[in-house]
C-alpha positions as a Markdown table, in Angstrom:
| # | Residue | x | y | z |
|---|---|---|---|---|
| 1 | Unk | -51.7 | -126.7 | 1.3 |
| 2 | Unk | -49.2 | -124.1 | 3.1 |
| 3 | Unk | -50.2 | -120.9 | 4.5 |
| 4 | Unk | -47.4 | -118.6 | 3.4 |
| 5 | Unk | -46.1 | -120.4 | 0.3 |
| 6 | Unk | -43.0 | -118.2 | -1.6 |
| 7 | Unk | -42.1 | -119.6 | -4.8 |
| 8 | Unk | -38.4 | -118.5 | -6.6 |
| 9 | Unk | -39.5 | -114.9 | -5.0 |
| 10 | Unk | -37.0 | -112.0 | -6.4 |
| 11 | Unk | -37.4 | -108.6 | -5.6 |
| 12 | Unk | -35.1 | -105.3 | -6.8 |
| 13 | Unk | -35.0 | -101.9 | -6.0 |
| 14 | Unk | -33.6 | -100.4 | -9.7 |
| 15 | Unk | -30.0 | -102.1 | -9.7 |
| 16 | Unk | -30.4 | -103.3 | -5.6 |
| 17 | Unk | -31.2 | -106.9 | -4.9 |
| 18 | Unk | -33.6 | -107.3 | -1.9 |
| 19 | Unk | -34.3 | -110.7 | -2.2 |
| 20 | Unk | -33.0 | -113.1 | -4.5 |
| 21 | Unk | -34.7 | -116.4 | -5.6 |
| 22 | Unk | -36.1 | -117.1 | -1.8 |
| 23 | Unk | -38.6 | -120.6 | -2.0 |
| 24 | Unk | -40.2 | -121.6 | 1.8 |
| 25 | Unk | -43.4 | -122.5 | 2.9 |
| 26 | Unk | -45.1 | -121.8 | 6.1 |
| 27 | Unk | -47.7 | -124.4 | 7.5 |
| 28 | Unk | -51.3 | -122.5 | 9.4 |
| 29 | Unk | -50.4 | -122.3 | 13.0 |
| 30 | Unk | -47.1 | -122.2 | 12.8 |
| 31 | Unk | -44.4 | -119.7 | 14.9 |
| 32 | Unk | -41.6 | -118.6 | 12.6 |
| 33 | Unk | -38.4 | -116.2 | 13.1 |
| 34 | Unk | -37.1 | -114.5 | 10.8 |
| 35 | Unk | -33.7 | -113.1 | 11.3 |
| 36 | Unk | -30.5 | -111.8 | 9.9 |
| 37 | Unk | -28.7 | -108.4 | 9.9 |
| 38 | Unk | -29.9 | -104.9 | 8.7 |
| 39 | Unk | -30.3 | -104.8 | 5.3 |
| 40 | Unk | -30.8 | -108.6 | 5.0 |
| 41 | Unk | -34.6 | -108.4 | 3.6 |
| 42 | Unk | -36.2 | -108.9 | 6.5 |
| 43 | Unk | -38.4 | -105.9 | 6.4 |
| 44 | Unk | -38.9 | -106.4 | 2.2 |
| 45 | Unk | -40.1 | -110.0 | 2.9 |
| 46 | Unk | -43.2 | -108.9 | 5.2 |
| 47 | Unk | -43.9 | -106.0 | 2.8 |
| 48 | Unk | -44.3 | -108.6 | -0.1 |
| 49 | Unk | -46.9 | -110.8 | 2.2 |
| 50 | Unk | -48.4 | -107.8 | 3.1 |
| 51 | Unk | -48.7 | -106.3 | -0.8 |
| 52 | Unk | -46.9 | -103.5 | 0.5 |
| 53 | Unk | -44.2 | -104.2 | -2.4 |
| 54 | Unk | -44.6 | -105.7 | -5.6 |
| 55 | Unk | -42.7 | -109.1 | -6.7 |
| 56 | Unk | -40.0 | -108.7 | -9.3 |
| 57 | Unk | -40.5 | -112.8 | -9.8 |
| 58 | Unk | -42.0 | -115.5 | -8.4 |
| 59 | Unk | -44.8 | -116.7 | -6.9 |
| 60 | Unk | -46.1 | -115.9 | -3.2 |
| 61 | Unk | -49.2 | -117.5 | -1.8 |
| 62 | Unk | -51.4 | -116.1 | 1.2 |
| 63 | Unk | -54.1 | -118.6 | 2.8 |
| 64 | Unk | -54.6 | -120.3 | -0.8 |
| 65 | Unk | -54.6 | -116.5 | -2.9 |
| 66 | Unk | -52.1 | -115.7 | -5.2 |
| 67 | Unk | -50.6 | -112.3 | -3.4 |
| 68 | Unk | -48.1 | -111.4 | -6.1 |
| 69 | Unk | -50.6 | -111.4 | -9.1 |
| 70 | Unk | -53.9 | -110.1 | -6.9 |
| 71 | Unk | -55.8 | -107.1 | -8.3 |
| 72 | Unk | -55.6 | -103.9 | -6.1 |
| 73 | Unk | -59.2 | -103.8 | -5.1 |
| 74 | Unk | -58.7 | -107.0 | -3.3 |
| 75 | Unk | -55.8 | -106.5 | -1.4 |
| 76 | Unk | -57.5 | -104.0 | 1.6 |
| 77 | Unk | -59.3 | -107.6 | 2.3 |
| 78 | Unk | -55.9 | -109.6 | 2.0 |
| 79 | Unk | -54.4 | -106.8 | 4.9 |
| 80 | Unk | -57.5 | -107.0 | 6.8 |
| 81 | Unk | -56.7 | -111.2 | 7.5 |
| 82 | Unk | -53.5 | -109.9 | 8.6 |
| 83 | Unk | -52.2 | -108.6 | 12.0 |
| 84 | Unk | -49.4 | -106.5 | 12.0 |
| 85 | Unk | -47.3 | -105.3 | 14.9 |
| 86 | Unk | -44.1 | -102.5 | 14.8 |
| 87 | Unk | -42.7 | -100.1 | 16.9 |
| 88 | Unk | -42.5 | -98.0 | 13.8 |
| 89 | Unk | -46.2 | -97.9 | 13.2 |
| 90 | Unk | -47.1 | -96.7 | 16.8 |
| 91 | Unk | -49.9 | -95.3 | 18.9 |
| 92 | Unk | -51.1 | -91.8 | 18.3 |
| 93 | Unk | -49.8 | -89.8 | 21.7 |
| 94 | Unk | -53.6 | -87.6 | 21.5 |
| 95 | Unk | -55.7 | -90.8 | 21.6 |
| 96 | Unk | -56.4 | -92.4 | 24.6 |
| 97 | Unk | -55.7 | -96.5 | 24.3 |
| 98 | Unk | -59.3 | -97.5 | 23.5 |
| 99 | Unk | -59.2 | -94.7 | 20.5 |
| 100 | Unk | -56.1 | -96.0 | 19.2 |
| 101 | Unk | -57.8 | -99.6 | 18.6 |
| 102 | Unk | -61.1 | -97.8 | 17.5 |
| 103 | Unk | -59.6 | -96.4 | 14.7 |
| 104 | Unk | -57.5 | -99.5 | 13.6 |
| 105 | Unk | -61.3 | -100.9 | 13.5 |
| 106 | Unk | -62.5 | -98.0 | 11.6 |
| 107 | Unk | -59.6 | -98.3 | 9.3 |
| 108 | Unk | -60.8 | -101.9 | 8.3 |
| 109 | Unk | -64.4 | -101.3 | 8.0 |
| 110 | Unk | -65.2 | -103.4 | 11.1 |
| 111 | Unk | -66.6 | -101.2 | 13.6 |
| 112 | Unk | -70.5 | -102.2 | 15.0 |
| 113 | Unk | -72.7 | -102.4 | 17.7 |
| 114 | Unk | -69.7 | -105.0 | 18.9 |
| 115 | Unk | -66.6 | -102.9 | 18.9 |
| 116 | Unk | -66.3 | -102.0 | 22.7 |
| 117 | Unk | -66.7 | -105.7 | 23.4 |
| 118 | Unk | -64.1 | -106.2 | 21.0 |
| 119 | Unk | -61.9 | -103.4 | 22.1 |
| 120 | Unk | -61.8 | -104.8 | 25.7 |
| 121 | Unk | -61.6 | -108.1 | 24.9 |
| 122 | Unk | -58.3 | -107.8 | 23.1 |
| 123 | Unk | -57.2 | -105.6 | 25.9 |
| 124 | Unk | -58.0 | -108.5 | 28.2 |
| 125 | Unk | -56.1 | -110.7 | 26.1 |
| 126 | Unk | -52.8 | -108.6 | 26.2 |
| 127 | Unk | -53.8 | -107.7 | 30.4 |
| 128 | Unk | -54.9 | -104.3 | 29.5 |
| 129 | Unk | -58.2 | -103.7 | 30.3 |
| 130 | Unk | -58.0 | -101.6 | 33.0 |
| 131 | Unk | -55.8 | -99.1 | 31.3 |
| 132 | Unk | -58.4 | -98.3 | 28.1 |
| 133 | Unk | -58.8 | -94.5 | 29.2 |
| 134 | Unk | -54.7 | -94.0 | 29.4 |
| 135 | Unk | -52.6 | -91.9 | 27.3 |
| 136 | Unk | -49.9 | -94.0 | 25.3 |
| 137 | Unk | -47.4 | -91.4 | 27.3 |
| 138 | Unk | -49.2 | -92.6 | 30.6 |
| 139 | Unk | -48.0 | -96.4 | 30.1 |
| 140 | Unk | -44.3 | -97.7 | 29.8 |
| 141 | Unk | -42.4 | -99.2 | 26.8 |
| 142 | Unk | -43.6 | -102.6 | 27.6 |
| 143 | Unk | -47.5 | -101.6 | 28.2 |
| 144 | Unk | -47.2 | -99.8 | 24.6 |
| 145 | Unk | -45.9 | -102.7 | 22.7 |
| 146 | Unk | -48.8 | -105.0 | 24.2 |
| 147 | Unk | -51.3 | -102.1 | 23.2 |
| 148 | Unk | -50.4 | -102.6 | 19.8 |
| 149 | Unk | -50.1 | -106.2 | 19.7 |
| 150 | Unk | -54.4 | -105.9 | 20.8 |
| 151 | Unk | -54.5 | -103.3 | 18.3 |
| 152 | Unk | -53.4 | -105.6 | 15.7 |
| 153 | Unk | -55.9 | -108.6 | 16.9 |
| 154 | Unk | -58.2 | -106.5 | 17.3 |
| 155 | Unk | -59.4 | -107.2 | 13.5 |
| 156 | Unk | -59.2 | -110.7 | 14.5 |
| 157 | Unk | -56.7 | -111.9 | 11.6 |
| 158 | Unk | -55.7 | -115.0 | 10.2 |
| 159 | Unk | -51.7 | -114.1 | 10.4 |
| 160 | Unk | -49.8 | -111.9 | 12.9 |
| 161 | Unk | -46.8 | -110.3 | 11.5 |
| 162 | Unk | -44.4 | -108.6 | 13.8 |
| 163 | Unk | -41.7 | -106.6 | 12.6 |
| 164 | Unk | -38.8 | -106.2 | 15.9 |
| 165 | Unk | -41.9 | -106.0 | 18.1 |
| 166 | Unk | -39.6 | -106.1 | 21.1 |
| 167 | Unk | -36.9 | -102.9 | 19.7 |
| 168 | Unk | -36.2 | -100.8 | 22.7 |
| 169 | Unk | -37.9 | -102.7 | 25.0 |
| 170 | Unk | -36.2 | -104.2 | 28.0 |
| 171 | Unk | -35.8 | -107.5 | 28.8 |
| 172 | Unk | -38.9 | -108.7 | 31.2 |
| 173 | Unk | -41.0 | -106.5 | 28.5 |
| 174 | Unk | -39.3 | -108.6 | 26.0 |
| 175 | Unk | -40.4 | -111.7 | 27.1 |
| 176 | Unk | -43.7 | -110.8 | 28.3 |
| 177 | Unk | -44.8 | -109.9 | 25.0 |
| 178 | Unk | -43.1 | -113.4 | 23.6 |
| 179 | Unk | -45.5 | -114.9 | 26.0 |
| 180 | Unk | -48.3 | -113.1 | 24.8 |
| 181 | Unk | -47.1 | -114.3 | 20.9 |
| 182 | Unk | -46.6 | -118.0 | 22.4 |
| 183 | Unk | -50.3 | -118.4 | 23.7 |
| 184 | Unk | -51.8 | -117.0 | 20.9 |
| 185 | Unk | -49.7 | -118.9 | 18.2 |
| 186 | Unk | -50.8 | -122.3 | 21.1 |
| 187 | Unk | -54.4 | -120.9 | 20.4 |
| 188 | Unk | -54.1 | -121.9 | 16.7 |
| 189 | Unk | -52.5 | -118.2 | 15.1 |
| 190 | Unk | -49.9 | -118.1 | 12.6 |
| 191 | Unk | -47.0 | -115.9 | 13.4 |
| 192 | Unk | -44.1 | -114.6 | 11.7 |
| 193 | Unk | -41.6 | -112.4 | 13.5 |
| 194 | Unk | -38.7 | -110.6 | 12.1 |
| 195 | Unk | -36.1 | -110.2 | 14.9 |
| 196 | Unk | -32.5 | -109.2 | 16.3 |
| 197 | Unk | -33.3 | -110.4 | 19.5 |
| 198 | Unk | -30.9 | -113.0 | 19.8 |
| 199 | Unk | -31.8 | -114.2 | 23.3 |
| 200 | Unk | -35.5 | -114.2 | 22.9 |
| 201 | Unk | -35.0 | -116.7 | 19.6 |
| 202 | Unk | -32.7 | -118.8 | 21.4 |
| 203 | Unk | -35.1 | -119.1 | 24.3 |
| 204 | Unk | -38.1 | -120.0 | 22.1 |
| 205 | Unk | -36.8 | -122.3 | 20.5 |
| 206 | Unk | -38.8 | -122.3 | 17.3 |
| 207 | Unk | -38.4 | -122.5 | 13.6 |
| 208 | Unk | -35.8 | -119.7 | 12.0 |
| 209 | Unk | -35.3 | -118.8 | 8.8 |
| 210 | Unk | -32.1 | -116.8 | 8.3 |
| 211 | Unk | -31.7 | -114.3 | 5.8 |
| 212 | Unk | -27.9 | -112.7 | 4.1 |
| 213 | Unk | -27.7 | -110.5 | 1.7 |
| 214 | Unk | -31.6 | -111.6 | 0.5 |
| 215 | Unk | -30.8 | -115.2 | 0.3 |
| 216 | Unk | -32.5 | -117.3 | 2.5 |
| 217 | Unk | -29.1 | -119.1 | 4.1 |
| 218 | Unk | -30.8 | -121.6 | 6.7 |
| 219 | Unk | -34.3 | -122.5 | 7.5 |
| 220 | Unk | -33.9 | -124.7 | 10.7 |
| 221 | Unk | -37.0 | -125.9 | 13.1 |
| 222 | Unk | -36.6 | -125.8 | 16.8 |
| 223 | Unk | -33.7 | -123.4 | 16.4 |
| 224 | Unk | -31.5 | -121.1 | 18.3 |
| 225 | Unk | -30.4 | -118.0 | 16.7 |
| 226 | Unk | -28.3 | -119.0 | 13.9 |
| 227 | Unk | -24.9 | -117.5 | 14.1 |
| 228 | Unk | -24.8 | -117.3 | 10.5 |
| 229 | Unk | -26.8 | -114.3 | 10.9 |
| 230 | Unk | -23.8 | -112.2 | 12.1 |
| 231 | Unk | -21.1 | -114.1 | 10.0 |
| 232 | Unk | -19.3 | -111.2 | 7.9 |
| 233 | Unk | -17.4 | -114.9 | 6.2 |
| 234 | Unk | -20.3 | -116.4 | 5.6 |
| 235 | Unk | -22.1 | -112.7 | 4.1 |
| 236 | Unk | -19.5 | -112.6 | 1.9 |
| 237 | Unk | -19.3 | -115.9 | 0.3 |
| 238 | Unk | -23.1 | -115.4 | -0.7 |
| 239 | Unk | -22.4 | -111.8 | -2.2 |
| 240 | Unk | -19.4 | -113.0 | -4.0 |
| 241 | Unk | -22.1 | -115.9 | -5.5 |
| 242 | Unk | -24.5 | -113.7 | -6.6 |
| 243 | Unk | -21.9 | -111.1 | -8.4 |
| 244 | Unk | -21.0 | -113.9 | -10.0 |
| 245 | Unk | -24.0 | -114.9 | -11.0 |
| 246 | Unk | -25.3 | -111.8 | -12.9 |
């Protein structure tokens, strides 16, 4: 059975289509991009697996449990299996490095006797270690992005979501941390990244899934950023379908 499965997923916003009718699956250990312009449904996608959003229709699946129909006292355990890296969900500046990662611990109910082991372990993993008593305004743009990227395996999860996990950093930080995600996803972790960068996915060379207008518009292994991504032609076609649909 898949990891991620998403079954004839819809989800509105009131009278606004986010994603319309989207089906994939997603096998465990696999690397996936997800990319497509502002306003595509990038963001809404993750927010589903995470149980951030609720499903209008459909069916999604999460490492065999039903994530669209799960009770809410279950779903802090879902979110704990999961990883989750963003520039918008950064380090707070009045923590040093080690605290921020404490408290994502804390947060999930897995702090013991273990946790500074843990703590500098992931640090290790992301080349870290010796910066565990900095400030986040001590370290640069690409040392924060790897401090969250330990900070999210730090609860040692089943999935790694990252959402633009390389926004406003610059090029060698870029691809650093697309190293880090390589290794690990070569280590056996399933990752999903939603993404503009369309070097980075180009370089990779892994599967992409393209979103327009909440459709899913290609789904291609071993792909370079698909130019479909940016067509305003191709956009249009797909919002003229679905007007005519309804």
């Amino acid at each position: 059975m898949a990891f991620i499965i998403f079954e004839h997923v819809t989800k509105k916003f009131r009278d606004e289509v986010a994603l319309e009718d989207v089906s994939f699956e997603i096998e465990k250990g696999e690397f996936v991009f997800i990319i497509g312009k502002s306003g595509a449904g990038k963001s809404t996608l993750l927010d589903l697996i995470l149980k951030q959003q609720e499903v209008t229709s459909g069916k999604i699946t999460v490492g065999g449990r039903r994530v669209d129909i799960m009770k809410r006292k279950k779903i802090p355990a879902h979110r704990r299996r999961i990883g989750f890296v963003s520039p918008e969900v950064g380090l707070l500046k009045d923590r040093s490095v080690y605290d921020n990662i404490l408290l994502a611990l804390l947060a999930t109910g897995k702090t013991n006797e273990r946790e500074k082991a843990t703590i500098m372990r992931v640090l290790g993993l992301v080349g870290l270690a010796g910066k565990f008593q900095s400030y986040p305004n001590e370290l640069s743009g690409g040392e924060q992005a790897r401090v969250l990227l330990a900070r999210a395996l730090s609860v040692s999860p089943e999935l790694l979501i990252a959402d633009e996990p390389t926004a406003n950093l610059d090029a060698d930080s870029a691809w650093d941390l697309m190293q880090l995600l390589a290794e690990l996803n070569y280590q056996g972790m399933t990752i999903l990244v939603a993404s503009h960068a369309r070097e980075l996915v180009t370089i990779m060379k892994r599967r992409c899934m393209t979103l327009i207008a909440g459709t899913l518009a290609a789904d291609e292994k071993h792909s370079i950023y698909n130019p479909k991504a940016i067509d305003i032609f191709e956009e249009r076609k797909i919002l003229n379908n679905m007007q005519r649909k309804r």
